[in-house]
C-alpha positions in Angstrom: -18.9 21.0 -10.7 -17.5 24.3 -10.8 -13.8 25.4 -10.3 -12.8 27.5 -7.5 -12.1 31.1 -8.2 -10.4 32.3 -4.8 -7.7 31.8 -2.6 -10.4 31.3 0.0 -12.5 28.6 -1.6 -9.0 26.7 -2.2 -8.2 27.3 1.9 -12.0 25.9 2.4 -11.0 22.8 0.1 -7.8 22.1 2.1 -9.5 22.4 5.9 -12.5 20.6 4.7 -10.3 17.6 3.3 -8.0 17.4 6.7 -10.8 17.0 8.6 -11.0 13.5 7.3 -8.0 12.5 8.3 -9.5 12.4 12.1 -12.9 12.0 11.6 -15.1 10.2 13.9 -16.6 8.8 10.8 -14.8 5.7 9.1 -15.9 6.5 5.4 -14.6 9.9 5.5 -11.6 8.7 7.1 -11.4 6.2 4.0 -12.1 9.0 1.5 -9.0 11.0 3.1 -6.5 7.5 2.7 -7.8 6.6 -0.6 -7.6 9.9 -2.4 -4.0 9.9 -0.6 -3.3 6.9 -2.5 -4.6 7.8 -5.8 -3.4 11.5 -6.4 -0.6 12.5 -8.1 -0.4 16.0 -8.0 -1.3 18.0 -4.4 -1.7 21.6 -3.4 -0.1 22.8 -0.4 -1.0 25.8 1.9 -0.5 27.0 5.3 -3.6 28.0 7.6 -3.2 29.1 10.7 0.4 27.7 11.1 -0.6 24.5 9.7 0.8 22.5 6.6 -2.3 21.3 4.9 -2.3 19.5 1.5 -4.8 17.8 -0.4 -4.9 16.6 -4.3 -5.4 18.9 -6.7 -8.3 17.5 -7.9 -10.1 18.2 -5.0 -8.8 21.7 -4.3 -9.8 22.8 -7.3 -13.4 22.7 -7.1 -15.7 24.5 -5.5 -17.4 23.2 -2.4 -15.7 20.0 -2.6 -17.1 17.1 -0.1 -16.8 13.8 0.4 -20.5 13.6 0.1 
């Protein structure tokens, strides 16, 4: 996998990985708790107003998906 190397592709990481959190889909729902549970360090940003976060791991590369 490659690492990000723009601001945008983190902000991409971040909306893509909160949209899990209320996914009609169960499993992404379940990726969203379990890499909750299992991270230890997050990134943070605001978008659009918003207070996003997501772990680092998955911010930091590019076109991260649960699938």
């Amino acid at each position: 996998m490659e690492l990000v190397t723009t601001i945008d592709d983190i902000v991409d990481n971040l909306i893509r990985f909160n949209s899990y959190k209320t996914s009609l889909d169960p499993s992404l729902r379940e990726f969203f708790i379990e890499r909750l549970r299992l991270g230890k360090i997050f990134v943070h940003g605001i978008v659009n107003g918003n207070n996003l976060f997501c772990p680092s791991r998955f911010a930091g590369y590019s076109s991260c998906s649960a699938t």
